[in-house]
N, C-alpha and C positions, 0 to 999 in steps of 0.2 A: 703491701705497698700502698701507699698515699693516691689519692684520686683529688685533683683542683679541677673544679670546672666551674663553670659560667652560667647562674642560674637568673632568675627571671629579675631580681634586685641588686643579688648580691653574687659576690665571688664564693665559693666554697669548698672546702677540704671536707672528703667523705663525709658532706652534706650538712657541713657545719658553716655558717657563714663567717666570713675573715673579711678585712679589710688589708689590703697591701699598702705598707707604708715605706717607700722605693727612696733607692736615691742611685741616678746615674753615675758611673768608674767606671770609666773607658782603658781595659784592663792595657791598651796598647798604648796608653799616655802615661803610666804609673811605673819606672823599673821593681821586673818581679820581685828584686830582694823585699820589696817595700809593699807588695799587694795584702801581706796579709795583716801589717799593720794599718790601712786605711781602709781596709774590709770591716776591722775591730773600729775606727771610728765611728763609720756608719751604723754600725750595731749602738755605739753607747750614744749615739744621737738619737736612737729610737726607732731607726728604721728594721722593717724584716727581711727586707729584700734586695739586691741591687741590680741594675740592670746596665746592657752593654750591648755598642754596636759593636761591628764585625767588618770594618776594612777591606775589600779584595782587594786594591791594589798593593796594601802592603803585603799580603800572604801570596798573590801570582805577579810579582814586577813587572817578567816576562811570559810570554803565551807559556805554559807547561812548563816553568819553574817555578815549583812552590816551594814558600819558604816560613817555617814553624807555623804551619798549620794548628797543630797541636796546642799552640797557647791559649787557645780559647781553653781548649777541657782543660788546663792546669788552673785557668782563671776560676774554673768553675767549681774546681775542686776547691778551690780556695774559698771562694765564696760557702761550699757546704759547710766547710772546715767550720769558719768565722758563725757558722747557724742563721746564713741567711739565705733564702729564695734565690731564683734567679728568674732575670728577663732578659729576651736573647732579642737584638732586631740583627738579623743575616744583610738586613741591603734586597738586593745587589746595592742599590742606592743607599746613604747612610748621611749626606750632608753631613752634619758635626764638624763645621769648618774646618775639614781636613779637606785637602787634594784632591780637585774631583770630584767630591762628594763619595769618594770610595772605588771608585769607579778606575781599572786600569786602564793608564793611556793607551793603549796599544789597542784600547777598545774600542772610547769616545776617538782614536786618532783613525779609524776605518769605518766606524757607520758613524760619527757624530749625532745630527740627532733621533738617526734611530734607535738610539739607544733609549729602556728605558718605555719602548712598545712591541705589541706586538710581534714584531720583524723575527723571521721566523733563524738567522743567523746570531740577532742578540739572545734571543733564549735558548740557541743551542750555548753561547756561552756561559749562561746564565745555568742551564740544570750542569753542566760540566763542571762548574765550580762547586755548586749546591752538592754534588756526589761528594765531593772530594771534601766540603767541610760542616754538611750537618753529619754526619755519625759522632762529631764533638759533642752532638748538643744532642740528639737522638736517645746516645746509651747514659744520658744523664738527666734525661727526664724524673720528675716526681715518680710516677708509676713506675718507673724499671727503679728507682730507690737514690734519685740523684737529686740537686736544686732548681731544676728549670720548671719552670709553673707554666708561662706562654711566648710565646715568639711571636717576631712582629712581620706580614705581607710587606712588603717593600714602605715605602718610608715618605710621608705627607705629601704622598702623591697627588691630592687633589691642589697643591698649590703648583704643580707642575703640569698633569693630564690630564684627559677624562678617557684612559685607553680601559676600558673594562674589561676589553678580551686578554688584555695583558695582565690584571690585577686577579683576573679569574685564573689563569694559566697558570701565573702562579703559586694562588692556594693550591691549586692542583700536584704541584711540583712537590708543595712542600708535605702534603698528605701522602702522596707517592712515595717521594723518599725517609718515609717512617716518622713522620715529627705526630703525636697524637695526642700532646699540649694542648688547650685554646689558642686558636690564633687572634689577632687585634690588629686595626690599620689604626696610626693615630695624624691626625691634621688638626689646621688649624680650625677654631670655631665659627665659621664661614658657608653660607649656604653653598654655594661652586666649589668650596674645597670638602664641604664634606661629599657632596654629589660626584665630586670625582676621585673621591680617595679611599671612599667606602666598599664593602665588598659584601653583598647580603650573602645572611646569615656567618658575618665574620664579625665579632664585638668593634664596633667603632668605641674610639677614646678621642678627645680634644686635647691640645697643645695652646698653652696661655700662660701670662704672667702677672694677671690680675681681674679680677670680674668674675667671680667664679660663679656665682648665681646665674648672672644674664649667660654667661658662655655654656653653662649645662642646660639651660633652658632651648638657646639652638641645637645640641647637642641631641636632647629629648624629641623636637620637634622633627626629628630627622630619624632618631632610634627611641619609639616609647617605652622600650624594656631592655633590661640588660644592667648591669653594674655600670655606675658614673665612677671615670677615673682621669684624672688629667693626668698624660701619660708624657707630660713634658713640662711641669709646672717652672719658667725660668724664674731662678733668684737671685738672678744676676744678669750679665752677658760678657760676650768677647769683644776683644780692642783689633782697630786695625794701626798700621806704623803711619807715623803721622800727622794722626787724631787724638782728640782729646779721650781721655782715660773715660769707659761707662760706668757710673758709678752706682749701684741699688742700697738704700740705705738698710739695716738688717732691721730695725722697726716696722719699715713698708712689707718689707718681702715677709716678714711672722704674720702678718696682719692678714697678708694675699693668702698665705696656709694656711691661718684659724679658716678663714672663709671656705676654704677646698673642705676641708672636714670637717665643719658647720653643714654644708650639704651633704653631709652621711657620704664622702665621696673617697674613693684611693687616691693616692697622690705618687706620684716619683719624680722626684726632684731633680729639677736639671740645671748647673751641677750640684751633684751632694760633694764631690771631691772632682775637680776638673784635671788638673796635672798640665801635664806639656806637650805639645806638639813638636818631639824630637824628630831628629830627622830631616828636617825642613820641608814633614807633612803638612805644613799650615796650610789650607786653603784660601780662597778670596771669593770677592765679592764687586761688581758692578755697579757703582751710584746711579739711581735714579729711578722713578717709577718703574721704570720698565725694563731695567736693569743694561742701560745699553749706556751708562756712561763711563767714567773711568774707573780703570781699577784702584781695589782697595785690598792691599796684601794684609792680610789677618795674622798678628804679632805672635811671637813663639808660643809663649807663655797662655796656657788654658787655663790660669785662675778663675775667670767667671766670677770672679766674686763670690765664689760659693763660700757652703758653712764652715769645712774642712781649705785650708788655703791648699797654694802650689807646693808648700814645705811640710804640707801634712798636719798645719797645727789648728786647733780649734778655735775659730772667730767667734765675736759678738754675736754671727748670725749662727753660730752653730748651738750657742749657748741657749738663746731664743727658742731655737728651731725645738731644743730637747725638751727644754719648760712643757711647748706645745706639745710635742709628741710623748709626751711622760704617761697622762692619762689615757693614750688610746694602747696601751699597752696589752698583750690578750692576756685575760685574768689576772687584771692588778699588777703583774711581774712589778719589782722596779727594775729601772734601768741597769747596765753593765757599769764598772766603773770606764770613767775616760782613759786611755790607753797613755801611757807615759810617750811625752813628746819625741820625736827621733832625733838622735844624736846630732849633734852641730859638729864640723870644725874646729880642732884643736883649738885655732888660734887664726889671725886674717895672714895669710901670705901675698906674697910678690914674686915675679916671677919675669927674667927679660928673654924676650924671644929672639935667642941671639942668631938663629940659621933662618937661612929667608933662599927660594929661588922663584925666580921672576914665570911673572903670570904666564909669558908663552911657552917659558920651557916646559911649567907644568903641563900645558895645556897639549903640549907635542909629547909628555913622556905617560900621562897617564889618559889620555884624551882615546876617541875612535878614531875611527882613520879621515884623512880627509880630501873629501868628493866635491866634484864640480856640479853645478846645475845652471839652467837658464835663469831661474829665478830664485832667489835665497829659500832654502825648506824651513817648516816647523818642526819645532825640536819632535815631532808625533812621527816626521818621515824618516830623523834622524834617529831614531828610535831612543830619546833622552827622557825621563820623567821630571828628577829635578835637578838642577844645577845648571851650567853655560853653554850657548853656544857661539862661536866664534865665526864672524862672517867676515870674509875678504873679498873685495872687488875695485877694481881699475877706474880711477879716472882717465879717459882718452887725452889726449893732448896733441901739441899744446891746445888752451883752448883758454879764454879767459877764466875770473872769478864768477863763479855761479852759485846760486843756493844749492846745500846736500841736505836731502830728507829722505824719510823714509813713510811708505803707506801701509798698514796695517800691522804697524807694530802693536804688541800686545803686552808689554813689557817695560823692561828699562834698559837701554843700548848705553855703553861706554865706548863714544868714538876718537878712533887713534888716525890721524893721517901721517901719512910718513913716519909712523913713528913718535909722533908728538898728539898728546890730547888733547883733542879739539872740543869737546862737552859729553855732556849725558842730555840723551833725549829720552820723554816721559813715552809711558803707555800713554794714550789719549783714550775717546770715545771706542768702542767697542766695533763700528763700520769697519769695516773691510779696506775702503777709501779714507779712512781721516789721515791726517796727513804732520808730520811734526819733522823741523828741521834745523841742524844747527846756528848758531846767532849771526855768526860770519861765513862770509862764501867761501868757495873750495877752485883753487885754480885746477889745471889738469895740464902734462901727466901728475898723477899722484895716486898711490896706495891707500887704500880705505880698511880699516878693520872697525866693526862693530862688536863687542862681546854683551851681548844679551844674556841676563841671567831669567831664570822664570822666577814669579815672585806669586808664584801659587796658582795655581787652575780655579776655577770658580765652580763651588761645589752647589750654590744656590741659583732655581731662577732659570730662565728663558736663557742662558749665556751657558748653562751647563755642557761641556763636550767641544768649546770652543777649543783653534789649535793655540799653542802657545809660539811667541817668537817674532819671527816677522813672516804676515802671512800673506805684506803686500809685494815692495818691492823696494831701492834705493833708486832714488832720483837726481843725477844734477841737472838745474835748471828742471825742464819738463821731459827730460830724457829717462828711460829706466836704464838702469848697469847693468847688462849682463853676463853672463859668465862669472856665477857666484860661487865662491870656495868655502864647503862650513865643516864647520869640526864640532864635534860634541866633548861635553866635559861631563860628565855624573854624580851625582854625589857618592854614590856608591863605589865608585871607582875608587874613593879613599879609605873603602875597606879593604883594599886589595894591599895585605903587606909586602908581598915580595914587589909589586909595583911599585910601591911607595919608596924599597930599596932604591930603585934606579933615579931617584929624583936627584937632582946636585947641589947642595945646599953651599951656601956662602955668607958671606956677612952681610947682612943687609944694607939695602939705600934707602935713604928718607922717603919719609912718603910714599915710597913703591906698593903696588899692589902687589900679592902675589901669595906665595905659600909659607906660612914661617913655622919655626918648631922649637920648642923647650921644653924643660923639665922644672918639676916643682915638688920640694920634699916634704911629706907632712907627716907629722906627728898627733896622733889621735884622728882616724877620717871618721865625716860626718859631713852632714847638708852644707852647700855652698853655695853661694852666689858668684858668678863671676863677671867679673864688667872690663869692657877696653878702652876707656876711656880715651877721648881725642883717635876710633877709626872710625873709620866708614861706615860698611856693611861687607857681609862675609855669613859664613861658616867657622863652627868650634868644633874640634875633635878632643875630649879627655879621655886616653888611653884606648882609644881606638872605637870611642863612643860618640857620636854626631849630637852635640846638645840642641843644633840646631841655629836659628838667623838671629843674628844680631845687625842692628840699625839704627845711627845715631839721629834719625830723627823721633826716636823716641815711640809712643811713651814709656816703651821698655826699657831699661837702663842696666838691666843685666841678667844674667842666664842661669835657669836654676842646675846645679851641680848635684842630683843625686849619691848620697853618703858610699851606698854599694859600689859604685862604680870608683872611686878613690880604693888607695891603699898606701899600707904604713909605709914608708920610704918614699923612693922615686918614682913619679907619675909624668908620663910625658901628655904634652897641651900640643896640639895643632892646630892653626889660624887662617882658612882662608881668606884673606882680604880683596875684593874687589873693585875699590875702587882707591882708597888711600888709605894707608897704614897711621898709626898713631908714634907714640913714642916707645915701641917694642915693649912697654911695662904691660902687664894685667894685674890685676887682683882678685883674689880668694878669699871669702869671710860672710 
């Protein structure tokens, strides 16, 4: 068996020195039908290696339900398959604008932010998970005869802590539970983030997207020995809805490469193939230095901009990237050929969503049960990860027109009084207290319904572990309402088929939010795009698949449709809509 280890320059196989040439594929944003054609990309781009986080919140949803664990070791196996390395980062922490930062809400919703330290409750949860999913990565190490070279201590912790007794614990954990890889912390190139994210005698790496001289020379100044490897080179980035499109041009980002490996350095590319955030795992983010301003929901779509796009095919920058990596090839090889693109769509299809039933029925047929409280919960108490929760409460009466707002909403409220739509109020600043209220006042008596959907938990930053919802209270005038009614909706509830039986489908009304359903017949499946032109925002379901958020203010414009998931004949489409429906058409193409 193979021996990788960690020597005074360089990286080394049974004392040979090697260069890892990485590229990130985050095996749980790629459907498996397709991992092992974008594993082959990665290889004929030049890379040896690829590397992957490890989500717990998608693998434990709930405390002690775990759910396909085992997809790491099939990723990895795939990864052997294709002849490349692997690099495993476990988390717990994993950022990767995903929900959370990885992190299960059921976790950050009872220690917030202990999480993440020391605290001797977060690392019992932490080795109880670690039992349950390194033996994926344990019996597929290089030395037992698998792809894993190194694993990563938790994840640019020094832009978050300085808990060392926690970073020490644990290496501890992960030598305990059999990992006998090199380990690596990687951060940013920052004197405070390496000081606090570094773990002596564990390889530190730096995380950058340009400067690669000046950033290894901090890097050096902090660790004089040891392999230089930027173990997060970005060559690209992520979009939030909203905002303008980030765009890296592929000339810049080849040019930031040569410089990585000008300095005799390893690189892993982030992303080398990004894919999707299905599911409506997207994570968010907090405007402002210090991360306490408004949110900003991170768009479905994980393009990044990388070499390999969201439909698997090879960009200008991928083209670039191989040029560069052609010569660092080990003894000469040439390259693999490029893997023939994946299949498209027969043809563009149309499709009308002719059964529709309205937001509350759904909300009462597939919803939790629903509880009273003094004060409105967070979806954390509610126990909801992602999807709505539904708040109801009394205006007293009679009583004139008064302003209705809400404090510490975290989100986006859709408010109904009596039954009629009265606005959408924004998440604001990230305070406890800030305060956002509808345009017109609200007389009383009157019925108030809020349906707050979550628009991602914030996986980066000082904000990390925060609840989601409304975590102040509803206000008319400077009164709070109390005696609040909430119900939760899940997304996952719309995997529940025999639920979905019980729904009562009818001919739709304009504009209504709510659930709608059709079918669409295809001839020849293959990659699609789907777009709805003229809704709102919502949830897709193809054949029982969550593609994940759609939102018409962009910059997304349509959802990628993995070819696996279709089939020849009839494929049924389900439509969350949230707020207003379009003209029941979609398209495929």
């Amino acid at each position: 068996m193979a021996e990788f280890t960690v020597g005074e320059r360089d990286f080394e196989l049974d004392g040979r020195p090697v260069r890892l040439l990485s590229g990130a594929l985050h095996y749980f944003r790629v459907h498996e039908g397709q991992w092992e054609h974008r594993l082959a990309m990665l290889r004929a781009m030049g890379l040896n290696c690829v590397e992957t986080y490890v989500p717990w919140n998608l693998h434990e949803p709930e405390r002690g339900r775990h759910r396909d664990v085992e997809a790491l070791g099939r990723f990895l196996d795939a990864a052997e398959a294709a002849g490349l390395w692997a690099i495993v980062r476990p988390g717990p922490y994993i950022c990767a604008e995903w929900e959370n930062g990885g992190l299960p809400h059921w976790l950050t919703g009872t220690l917030g932010t202990r999480v993440r330290t020391r605290d001797p409750e977060y690392l019992g949860h932490v080795e109880r998970w670690f039992r349950r999913l390194l033996p994926q990565v344990v019996r597929r190490e290089i030395g037992r005869g698998g792809p894993v070279i190194m694993v990563q201590v938790e994840n640019e912790y020094g832009s978050y802590g300085s808990d060392q007794v926690y970073l020490g614990r644990l290496t501890e954990l992960l030598r305990e539970l059999g990992v006998t890889v090199p380990l690596f912390t990687s951060d940013g190139p920052e004197d405070h983030m390496l000081t606090g994210g570094s773990v002596p005698g564990v390889l530190a790496t730096a995380n950058f997207g340009s400067g690669a001289r000046e950033n290894f020379e901090t890097l050096r100044r902090h660790r004089p020995d040891g392999p230089l490897m930027c173990m997060e080179f970005w060559c690209g980035w992520f979009g939030h809805w909203g905002a303008e499109p980030v765009v890296r041009e592929p000339a810049d980002a080849a040019s930031a490469l040569e410089e990585i490996l000008r300095c005799g350095a390893s690189v892993n590319i982030y992303m080398a193939h990004g894919g999707t955030s299905f599911g409506g795992w997207s994570g968010a983010n907090r405007a402002g230095d210090l991360h306490g301003g408004e949110l900003r929901s991170t768009v479905t779509s994980y393009d990044y901009g990388a070499p390999v796009d969201e439909y698997g095919r090879p960009t200008e920058k991928f083209w670039l990237f191989r040029d560069i990596l052609a010569p660092y090839q080990e003894g000469g090889a040439p390259l693999p050929d490029v893997p023939a693109p994946p299949a498209a769509l027969g043809g563009p299809l149309g499709t009308e969503l002719g059964e529709w039933a309205p937001l509350g029925e759904v909300m009462d047929t597939l919803g939790g049960p629903e509880t009273e409280w003094a004060v409105p919960p967070t979806f954390e108490e509610l126990g909801v990860d992602r999807g709505v929760v539904r708040y109801r409460v009394r205006v007293p009466g009679p009583r004139p027109p008064y302003p209705l707002g809400v404090t510490g909403l975290r989100d986006r409220a859709v408010v109904y009084v009596d039954g009629t739509r009265a606005g959408v109020l924004g998440g604001g600043p990230a305070e406890a207290g800030s305060y956002t209220a509808l345009d017109g006042p609200v007389a009383g008596p009157a019925e108030v319904e809020l349906w707050v959907e979550s628009l991602g938990r914030v996986n980066y930053g000082p904000r990390l572990a925060e609840p989601k919802g409304i975590t102040g209270g509803v206000l008319h005038e400077r009164q709070y309402l109390h005696g609040v009614r909430a119900r939760g909706l899940a997304l996952d509830a719309f995997e529940d088929a025999d639920a979905l039986r019980r729904v009562s489908f009818r001919a739709p009304e304009e504009g209504a939010p709510g659930l709608f359903r059709g079918t669409f017949d295809v001839r020849g499946p293959g990659d699609a795009g789907l777009a709805l032109p003229g809704w709102e925002r919502g949830f897709v379901w193809v054949n029982g698949f969550c593609l994940g958020r759609y939102w018409s203010v962009g910059p997304q414009d349509s959802l990628y449709v993995p070819g696996p998931l279709l089939r020849e004949g009839v494929n049924e489409v389900w439509v969350l809509e949230l707020e207003r429906s379009g003209d029941r058409r979609l398209t495929l193409g």
